[in-house]
C-alpha beads as a LAMMPS data file, in Angstrom:
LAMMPS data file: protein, C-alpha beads

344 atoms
343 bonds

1 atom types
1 bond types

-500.0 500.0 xlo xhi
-500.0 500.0 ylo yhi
-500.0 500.0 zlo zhi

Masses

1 110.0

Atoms # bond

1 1 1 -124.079 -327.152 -358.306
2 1 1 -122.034 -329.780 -360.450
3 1 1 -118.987 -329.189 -357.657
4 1 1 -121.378 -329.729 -355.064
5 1 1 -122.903 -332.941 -356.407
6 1 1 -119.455 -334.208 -357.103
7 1 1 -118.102 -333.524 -353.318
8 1 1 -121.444 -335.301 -352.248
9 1 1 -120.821 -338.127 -354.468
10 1 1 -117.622 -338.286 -353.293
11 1 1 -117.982 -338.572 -349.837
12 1 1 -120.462 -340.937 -350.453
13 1 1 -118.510 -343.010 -351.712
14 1 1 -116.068 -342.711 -349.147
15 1 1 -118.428 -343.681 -346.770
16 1 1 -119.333 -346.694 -348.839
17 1 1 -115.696 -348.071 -348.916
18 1 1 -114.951 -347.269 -345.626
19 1 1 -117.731 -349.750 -344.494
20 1 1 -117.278 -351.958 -346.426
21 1 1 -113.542 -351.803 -345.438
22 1 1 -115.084 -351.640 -341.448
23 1 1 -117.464 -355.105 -342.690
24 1 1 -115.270 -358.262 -341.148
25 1 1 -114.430 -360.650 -343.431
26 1 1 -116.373 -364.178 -343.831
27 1 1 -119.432 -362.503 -341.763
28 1 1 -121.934 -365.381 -341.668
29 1 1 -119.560 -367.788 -342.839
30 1 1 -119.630 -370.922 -340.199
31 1 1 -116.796 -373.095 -341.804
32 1 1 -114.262 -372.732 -344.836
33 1 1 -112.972 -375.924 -346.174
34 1 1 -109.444 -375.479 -347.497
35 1 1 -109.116 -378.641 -350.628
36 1 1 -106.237 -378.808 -352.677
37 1 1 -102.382 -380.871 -352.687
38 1 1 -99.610 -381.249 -350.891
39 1 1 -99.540 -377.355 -350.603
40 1 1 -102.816 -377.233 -348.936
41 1 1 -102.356 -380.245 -346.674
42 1 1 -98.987 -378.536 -345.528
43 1 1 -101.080 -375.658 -344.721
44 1 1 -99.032 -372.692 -343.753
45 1 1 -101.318 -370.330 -345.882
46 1 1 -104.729 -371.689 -344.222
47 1 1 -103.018 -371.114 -340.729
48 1 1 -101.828 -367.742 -341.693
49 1 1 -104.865 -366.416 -343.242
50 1 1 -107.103 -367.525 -340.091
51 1 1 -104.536 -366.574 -337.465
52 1 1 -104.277 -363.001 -339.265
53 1 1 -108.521 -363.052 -339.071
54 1 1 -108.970 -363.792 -335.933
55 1 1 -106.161 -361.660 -334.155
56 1 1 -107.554 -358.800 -336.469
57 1 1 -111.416 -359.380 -335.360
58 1 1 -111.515 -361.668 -332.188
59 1 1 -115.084 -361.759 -331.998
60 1 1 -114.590 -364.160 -335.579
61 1 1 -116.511 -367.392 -335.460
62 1 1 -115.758 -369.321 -338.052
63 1 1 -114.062 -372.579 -338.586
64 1 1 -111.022 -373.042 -341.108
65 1 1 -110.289 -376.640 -341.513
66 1 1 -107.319 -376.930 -344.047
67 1 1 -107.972 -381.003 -346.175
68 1 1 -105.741 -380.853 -348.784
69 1 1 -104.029 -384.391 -349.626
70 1 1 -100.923 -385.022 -351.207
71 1 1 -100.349 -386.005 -354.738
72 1 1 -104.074 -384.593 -355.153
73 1 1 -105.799 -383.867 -358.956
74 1 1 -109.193 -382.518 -359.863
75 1 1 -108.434 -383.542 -363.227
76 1 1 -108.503 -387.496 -362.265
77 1 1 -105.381 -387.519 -364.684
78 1 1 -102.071 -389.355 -363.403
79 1 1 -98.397 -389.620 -364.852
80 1 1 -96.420 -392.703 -366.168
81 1 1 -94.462 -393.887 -362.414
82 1 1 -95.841 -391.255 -360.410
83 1 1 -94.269 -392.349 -356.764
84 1 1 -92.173 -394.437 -358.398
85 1 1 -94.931 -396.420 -359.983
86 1 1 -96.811 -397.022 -356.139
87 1 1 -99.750 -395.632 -356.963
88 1 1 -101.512 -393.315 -359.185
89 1 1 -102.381 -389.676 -358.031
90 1 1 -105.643 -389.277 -355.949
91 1 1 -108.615 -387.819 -357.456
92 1 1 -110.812 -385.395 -355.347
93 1 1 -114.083 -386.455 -356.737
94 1 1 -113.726 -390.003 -355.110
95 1 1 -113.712 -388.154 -351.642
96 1 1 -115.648 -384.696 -352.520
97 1 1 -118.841 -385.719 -351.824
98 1 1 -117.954 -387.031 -348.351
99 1 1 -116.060 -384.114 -347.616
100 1 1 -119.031 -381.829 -348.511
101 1 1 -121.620 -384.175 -346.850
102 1 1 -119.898 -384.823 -343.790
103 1 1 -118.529 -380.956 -343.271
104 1 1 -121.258 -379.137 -344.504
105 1 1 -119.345 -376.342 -345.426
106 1 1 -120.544 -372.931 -346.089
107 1 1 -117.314 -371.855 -348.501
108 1 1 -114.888 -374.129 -349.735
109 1 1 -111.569 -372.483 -350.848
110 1 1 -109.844 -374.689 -354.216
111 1 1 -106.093 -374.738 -354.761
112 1 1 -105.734 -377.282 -357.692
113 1 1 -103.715 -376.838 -360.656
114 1 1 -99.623 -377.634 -359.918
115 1 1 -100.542 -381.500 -360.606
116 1 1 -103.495 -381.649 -362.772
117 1 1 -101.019 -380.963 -365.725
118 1 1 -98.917 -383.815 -364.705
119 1 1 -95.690 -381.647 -364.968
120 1 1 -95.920 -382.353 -368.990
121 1 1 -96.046 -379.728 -371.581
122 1 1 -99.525 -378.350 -372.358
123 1 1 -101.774 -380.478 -374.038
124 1 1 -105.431 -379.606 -374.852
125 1 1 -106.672 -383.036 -373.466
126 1 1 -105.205 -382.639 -370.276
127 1 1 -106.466 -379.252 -369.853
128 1 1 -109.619 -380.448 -370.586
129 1 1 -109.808 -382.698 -367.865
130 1 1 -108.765 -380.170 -365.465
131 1 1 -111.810 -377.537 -366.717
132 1 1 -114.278 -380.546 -366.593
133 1 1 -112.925 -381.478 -362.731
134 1 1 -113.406 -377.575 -361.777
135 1 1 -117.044 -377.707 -363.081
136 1 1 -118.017 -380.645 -362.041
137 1 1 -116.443 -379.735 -358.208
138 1 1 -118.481 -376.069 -358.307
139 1 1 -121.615 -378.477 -359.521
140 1 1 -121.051 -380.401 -356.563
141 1 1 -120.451 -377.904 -353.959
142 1 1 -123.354 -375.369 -355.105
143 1 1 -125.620 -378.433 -354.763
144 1 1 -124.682 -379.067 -351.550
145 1 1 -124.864 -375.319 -350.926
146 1 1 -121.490 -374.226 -350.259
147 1 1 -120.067 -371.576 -352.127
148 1 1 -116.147 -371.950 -354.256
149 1 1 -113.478 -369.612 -354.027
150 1 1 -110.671 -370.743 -356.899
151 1 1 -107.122 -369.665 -356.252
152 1 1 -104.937 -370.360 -358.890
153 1 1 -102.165 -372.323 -358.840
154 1 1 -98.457 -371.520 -357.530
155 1 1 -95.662 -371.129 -359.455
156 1 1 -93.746 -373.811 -360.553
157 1 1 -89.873 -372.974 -360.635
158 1 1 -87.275 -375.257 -362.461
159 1 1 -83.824 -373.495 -361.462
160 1 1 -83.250 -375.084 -358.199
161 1 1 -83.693 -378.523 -360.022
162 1 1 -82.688 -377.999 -363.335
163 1 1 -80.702 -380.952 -363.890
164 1 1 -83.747 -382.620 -363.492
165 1 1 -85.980 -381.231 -365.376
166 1 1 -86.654 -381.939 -369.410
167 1 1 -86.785 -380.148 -372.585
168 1 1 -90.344 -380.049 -374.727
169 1 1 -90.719 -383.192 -377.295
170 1 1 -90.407 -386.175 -375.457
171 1 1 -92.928 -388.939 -375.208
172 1 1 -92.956 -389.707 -371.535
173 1 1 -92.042 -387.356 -368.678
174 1 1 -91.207 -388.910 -365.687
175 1 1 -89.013 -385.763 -364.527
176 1 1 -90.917 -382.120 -364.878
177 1 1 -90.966 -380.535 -368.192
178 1 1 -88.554 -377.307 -367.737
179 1 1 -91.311 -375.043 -369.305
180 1 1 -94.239 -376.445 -366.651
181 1 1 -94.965 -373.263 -365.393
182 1 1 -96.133 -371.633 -369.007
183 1 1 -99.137 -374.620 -368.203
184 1 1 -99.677 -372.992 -364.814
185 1 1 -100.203 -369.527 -366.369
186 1 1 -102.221 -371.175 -369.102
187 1 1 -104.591 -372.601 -366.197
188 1 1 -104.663 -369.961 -364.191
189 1 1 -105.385 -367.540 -366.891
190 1 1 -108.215 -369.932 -367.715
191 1 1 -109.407 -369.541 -363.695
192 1 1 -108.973 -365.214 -363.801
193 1 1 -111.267 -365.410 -366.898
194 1 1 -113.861 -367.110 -365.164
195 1 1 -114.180 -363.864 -363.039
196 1 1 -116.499 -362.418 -365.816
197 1 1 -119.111 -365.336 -365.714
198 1 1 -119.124 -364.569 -361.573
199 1 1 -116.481 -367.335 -360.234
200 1 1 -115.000 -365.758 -357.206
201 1 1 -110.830 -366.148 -358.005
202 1 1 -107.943 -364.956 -356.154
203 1 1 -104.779 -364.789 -358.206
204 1 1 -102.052 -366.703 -356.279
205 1 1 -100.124 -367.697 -359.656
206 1 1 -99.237 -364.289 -360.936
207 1 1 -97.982 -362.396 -357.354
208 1 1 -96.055 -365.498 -357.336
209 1 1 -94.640 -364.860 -360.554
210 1 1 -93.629 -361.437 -360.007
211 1 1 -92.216 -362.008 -356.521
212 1 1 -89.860 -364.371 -357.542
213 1 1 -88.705 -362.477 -360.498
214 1 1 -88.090 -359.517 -358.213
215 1 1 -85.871 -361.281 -355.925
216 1 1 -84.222 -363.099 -358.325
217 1 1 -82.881 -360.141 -360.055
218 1 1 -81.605 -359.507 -356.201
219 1 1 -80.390 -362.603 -355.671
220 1 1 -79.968 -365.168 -358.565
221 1 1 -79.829 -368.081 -355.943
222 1 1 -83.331 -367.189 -354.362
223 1 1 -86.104 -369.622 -353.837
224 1 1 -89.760 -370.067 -353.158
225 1 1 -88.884 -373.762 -353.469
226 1 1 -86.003 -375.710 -352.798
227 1 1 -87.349 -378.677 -355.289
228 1 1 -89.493 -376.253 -357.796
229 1 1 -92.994 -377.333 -356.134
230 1 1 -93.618 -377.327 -352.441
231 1 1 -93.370 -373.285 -351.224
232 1 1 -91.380 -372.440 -348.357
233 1 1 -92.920 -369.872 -345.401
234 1 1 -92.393 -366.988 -347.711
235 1 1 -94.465 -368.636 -350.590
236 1 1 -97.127 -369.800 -347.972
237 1 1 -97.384 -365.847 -346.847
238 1 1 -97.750 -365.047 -350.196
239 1 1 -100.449 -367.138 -350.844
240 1 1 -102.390 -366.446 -347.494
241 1 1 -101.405 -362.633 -348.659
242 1 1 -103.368 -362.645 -351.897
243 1 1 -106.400 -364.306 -350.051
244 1 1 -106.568 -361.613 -347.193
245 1 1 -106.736 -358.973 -349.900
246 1 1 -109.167 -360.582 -351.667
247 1 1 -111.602 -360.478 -348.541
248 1 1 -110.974 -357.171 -348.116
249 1 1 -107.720 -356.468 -345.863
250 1 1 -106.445 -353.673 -346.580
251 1 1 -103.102 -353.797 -348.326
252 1 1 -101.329 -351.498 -346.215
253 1 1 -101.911 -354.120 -343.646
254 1 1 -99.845 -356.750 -345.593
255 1 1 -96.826 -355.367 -346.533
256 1 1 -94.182 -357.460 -344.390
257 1 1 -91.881 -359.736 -345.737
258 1 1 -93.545 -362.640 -343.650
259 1 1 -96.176 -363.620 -341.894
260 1 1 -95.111 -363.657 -338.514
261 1 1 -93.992 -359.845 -339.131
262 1 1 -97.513 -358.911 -339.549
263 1 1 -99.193 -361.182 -337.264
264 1 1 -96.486 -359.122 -334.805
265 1 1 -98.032 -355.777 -335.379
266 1 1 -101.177 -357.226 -333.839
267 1 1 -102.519 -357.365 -330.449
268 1 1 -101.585 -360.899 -329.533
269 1 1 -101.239 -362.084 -333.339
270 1 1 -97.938 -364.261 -332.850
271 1 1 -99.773 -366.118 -329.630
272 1 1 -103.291 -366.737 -331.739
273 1 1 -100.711 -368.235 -334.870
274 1 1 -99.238 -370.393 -332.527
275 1 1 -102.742 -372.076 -331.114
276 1 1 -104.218 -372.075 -334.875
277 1 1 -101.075 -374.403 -335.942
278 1 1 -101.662 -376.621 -333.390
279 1 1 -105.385 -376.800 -333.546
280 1 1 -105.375 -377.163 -337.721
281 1 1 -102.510 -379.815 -337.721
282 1 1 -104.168 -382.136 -334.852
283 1 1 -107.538 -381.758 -337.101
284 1 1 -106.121 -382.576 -341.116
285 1 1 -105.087 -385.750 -340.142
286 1 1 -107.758 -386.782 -338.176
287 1 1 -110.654 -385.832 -340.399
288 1 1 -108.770 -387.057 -343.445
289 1 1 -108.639 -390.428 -342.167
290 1 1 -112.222 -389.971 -340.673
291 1 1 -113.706 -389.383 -344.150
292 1 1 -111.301 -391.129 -346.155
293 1 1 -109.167 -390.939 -349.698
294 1 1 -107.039 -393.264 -351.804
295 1 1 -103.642 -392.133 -350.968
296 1 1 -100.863 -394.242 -349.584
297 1 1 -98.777 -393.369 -346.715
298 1 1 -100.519 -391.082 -344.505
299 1 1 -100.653 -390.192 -341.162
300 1 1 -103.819 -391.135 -339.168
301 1 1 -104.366 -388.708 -336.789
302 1 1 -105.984 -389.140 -333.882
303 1 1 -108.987 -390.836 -333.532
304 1 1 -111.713 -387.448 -334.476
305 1 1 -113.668 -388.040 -331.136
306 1 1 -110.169 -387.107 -329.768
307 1 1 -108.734 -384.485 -332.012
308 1 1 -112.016 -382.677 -331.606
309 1 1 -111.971 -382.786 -328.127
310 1 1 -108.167 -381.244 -328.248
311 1 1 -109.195 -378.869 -330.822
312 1 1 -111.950 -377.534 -328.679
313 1 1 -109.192 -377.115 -325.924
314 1 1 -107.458 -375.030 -328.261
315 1 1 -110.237 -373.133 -329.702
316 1 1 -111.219 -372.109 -326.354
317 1 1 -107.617 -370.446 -325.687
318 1 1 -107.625 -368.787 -329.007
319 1 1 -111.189 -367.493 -327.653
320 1 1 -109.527 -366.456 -324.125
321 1 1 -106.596 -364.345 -326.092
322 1 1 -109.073 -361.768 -327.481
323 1 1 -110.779 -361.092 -323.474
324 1 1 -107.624 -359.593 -322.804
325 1 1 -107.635 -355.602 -323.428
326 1 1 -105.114 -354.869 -326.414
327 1 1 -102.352 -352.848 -326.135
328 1 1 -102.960 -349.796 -327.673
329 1 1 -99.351 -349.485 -328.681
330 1 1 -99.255 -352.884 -330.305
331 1 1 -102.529 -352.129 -333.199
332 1 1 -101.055 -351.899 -336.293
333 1 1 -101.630 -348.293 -337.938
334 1 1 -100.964 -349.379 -341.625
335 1 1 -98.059 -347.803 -343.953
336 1 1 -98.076 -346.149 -347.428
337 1 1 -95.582 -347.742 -349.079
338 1 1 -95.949 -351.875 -349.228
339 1 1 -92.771 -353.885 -349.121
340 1 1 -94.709 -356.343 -350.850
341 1 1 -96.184 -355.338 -354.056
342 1 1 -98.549 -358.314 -355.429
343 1 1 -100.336 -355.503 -358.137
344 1 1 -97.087 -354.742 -360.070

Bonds

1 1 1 2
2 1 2 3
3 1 3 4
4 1 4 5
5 1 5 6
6 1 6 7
7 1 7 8
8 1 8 9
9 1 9 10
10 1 10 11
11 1 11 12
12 1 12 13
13 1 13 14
14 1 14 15
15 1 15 16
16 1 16 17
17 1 17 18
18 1 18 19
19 1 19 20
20 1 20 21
21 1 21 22
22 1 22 23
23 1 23 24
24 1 24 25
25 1 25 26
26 1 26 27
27 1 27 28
28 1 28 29
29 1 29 30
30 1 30 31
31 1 31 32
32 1 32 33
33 1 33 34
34 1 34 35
35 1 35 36
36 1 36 37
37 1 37 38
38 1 38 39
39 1 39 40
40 1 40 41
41 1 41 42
42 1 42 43
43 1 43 44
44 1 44 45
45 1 45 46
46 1 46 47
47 1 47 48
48 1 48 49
49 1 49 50
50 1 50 51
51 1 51 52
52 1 52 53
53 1 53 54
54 1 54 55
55 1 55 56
56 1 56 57
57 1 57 58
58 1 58 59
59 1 59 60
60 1 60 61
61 1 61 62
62 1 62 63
63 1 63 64
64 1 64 65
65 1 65 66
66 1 66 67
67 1 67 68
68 1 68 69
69 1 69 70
70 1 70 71
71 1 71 72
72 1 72 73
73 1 73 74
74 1 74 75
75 1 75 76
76 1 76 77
77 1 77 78
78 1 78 79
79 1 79 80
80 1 80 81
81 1 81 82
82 1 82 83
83 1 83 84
84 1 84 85
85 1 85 86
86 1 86 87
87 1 87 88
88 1 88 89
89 1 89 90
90 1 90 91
91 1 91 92
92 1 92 93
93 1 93 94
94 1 94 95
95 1 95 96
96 1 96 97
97 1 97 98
98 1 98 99
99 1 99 100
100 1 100 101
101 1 101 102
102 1 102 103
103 1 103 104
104 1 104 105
105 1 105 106
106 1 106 107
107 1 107 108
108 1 108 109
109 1 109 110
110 1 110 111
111 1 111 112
112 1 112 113
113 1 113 114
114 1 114 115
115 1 115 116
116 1 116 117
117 1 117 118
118 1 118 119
119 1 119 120
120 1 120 121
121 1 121 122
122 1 122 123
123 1 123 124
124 1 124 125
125 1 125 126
126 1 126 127
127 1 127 128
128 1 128 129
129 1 129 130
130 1 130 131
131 1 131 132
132 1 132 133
133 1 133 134
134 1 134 135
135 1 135 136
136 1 136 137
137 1 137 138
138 1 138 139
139 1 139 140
140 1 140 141
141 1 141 142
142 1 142 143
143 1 143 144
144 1 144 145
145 1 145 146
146 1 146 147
147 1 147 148
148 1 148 149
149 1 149 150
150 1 150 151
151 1 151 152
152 1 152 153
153 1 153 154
154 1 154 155
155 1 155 156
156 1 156 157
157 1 157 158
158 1 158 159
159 1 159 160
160 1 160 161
161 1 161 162
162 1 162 163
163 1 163 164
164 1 164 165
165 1 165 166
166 1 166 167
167 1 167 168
168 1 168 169
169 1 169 170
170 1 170 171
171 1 171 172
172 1 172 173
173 1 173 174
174 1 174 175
175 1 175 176
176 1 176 177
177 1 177 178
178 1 178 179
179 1 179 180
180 1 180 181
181 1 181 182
182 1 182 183
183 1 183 184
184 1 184 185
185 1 185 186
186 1 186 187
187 1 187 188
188 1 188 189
189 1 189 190
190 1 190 191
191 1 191 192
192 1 192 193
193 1 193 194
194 1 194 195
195 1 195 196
196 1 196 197
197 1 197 198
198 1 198 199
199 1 199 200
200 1 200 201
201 1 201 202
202 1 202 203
203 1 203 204
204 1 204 205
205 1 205 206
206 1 206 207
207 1 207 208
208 1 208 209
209 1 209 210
210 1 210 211
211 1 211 212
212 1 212 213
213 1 213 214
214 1 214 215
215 1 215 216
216 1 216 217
217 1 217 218
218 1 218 219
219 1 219 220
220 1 220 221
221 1 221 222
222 1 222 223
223 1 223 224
224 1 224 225
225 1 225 226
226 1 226 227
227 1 227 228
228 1 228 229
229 1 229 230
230 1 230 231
231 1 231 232
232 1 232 233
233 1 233 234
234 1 234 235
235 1 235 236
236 1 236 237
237 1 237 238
238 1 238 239
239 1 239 240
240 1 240 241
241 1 241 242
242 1 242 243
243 1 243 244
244 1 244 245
245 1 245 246
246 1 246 247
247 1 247 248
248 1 248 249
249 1 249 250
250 1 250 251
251 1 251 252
252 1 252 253
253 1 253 254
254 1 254 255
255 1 255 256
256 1 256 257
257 1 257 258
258 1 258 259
259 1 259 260
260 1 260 261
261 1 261 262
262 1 262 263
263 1 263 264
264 1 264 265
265 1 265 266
266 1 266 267
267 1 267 268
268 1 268 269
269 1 269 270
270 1 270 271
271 1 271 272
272 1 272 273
273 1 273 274
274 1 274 275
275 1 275 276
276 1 276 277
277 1 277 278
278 1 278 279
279 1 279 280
280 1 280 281
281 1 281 282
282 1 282 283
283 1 283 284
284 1 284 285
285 1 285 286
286 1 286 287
287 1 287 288
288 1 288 289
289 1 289 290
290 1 290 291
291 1 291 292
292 1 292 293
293 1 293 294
294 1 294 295
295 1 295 296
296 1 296 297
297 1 297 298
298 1 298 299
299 1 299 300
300 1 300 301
301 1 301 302
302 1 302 303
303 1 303 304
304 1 304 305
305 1 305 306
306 1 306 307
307 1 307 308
308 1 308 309
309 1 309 310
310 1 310 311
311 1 311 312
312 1 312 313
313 1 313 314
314 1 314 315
315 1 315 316
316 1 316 317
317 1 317 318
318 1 318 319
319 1 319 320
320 1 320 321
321 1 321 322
322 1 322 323
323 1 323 324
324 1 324 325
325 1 325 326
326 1 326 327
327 1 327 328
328 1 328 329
329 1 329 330
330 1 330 331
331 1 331 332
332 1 332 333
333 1 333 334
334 1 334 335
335 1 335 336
336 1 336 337
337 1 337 338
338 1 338 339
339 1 339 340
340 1 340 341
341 1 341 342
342 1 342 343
343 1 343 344
């Protein structure tokens, strides 16, 4: 009898995880609003993680609109001639209620962390502020009724620009501290806690970590980021990686080296990439400058009456793609054995 009741509760469960593996991801979800820094406003991880969505399940409606903005803090906090003393960083909280307001966003996705430390070593203050700015953002969003989804921030790497980093003890850092990324674990350790008290976090940071350790025992010249910040494809992939998982992908999936190698293995994946560039850069700018921020220097966009109208072009080829009958040769059948391991 106890056999029996364990086969039963084993196919049960089997059952269980196989629909929830069959559920599509972001099912009632009517927008995702992508907020973070220059990572986020460069975007390659939003586009990848809704081009791999919506090649995977066509019948997807949701929109993915990717507003991060340069220099960007939650924390509010700024360092000593940031921009060569031009301005002072940008703090979401003087444009987060428009954004919310205006958008009306059902999930809003967080990447915040690489500048809220202001490249300094830690400091309790500072880390402070950035705990305060992630509360009082989830206060703000759950009030307007959209849910959060934290990922943590990517790594920060000082060998490609180690003569220009600095050593722990000085008074003023207008160059990175070398050790910057032990303040990026500390935050996003603080984040991954948070996952007991019911904050929904994907774990960028760490994959990060271990991917560029890996490689660099391959290669001691490799790179995620030719000036220790802003990611290159393969970081972006990475990123958009650890998200996918996190709304249930299955791993197997995910294990090329980039993006464009998995998007291949689906029925028109490379094609539905290519239209969800275009459509998510023509939109940043435009909506950006529609709802407004305090950062020098960027580009306007086109007017939103007009990017909206493009967008809709676009959105309505990425909708014609998935009419088409796929090529059963071309579905991806999954493999055993990932080439990228983000659990190890």
């Amino acid at each position: 009898m106890r056999s029996l009741a364990l086969s039963l509760s084993i196919l049960l469960l089997g059952s269980v995880l196989a629909r929830a593996e069959d559920r599509p991801p972001l099912a009632g979800v009517r927008r995702v609003v992508f907020l973070g820094d220059s990572i986020t406003y460069a975007g390659q991880y939003v586009e990848y993680a809704e081009a791999y969505l919506r090649a995977r399940n066509p019948a997807l409606r949701c929109e993915f609109l990717g507003l991060g903005l340069p220099s960007e803090t939650l924390s509010g906090l700024t360092e000593p001639g940031h921009a060569g003393g031009a301005f002072p960083r940008p703090d979401v909280h003087e444009r987060l209620d428009r954004v919310l307001a205006t958008l009306k966003p059902d999930l809003v996705v967080v990447c915040y962390g690489m500048n809220d430390g202001i490249y300094h070593p830690f400091s309790e203050e500072r880390f402070q502020k950035f705990r305060d700015g992630m509360q009082s953002l989830r206060d703000k969003a759950k009030a307007a009724g959209a849910k959060v989804l934290h990922v943590t921030p990517p790594v920060f790497d000082p060998a490609p620009i180690k003569a220009s980093t600095l050593p722990a003890g000085r008074d003023e850092y207008r160059q990175p501290y070398e050790g910057y990324d032990e303040v990026l674990n500390l935050y996003s350790a603080w984040l991954l806690a948070h996952r007991g008290v019911g904050w929904d976090v994907v774990d960028a940071h760490g994959p990060m970590e271990r991917y560029l350790a890996r490689e660099r025992r391959r290669d001691p010249n490799f790179r995620l980021a030719d000036d220790g910040v802003h990611i290159n494809a393969a970081g972006h992939w990475l990123i958009a990686r650890a998200i996918l998982l996190h709304w249930g992908i299955p791993a197997r999936e995910l294990d090329d080296q980039s993006a464009e190698q998995a998007l291949g293995k689906l029925p028109r994946g490379l094609d539905v990439l290519k239209l969800v560039e275009r459509r998510q850069r023509l939109l940043k700018d435009a909506w950006l400058t529609a709802i407004g921020h305090k950062r020098p220097g960027m580009a306007k966009g086109l007017p939103l009456e007009e990017a909206e109208k493009q967008a809709g072009e676009l959105e309505a080829a990425i909708r014609k793609l998935s009419e088409k009958p796929a090529d059963p040769q071309t579905v991806r059948r999954g493999y055993t054995i990932p080439l990228i391991d983000l659990a190890h």
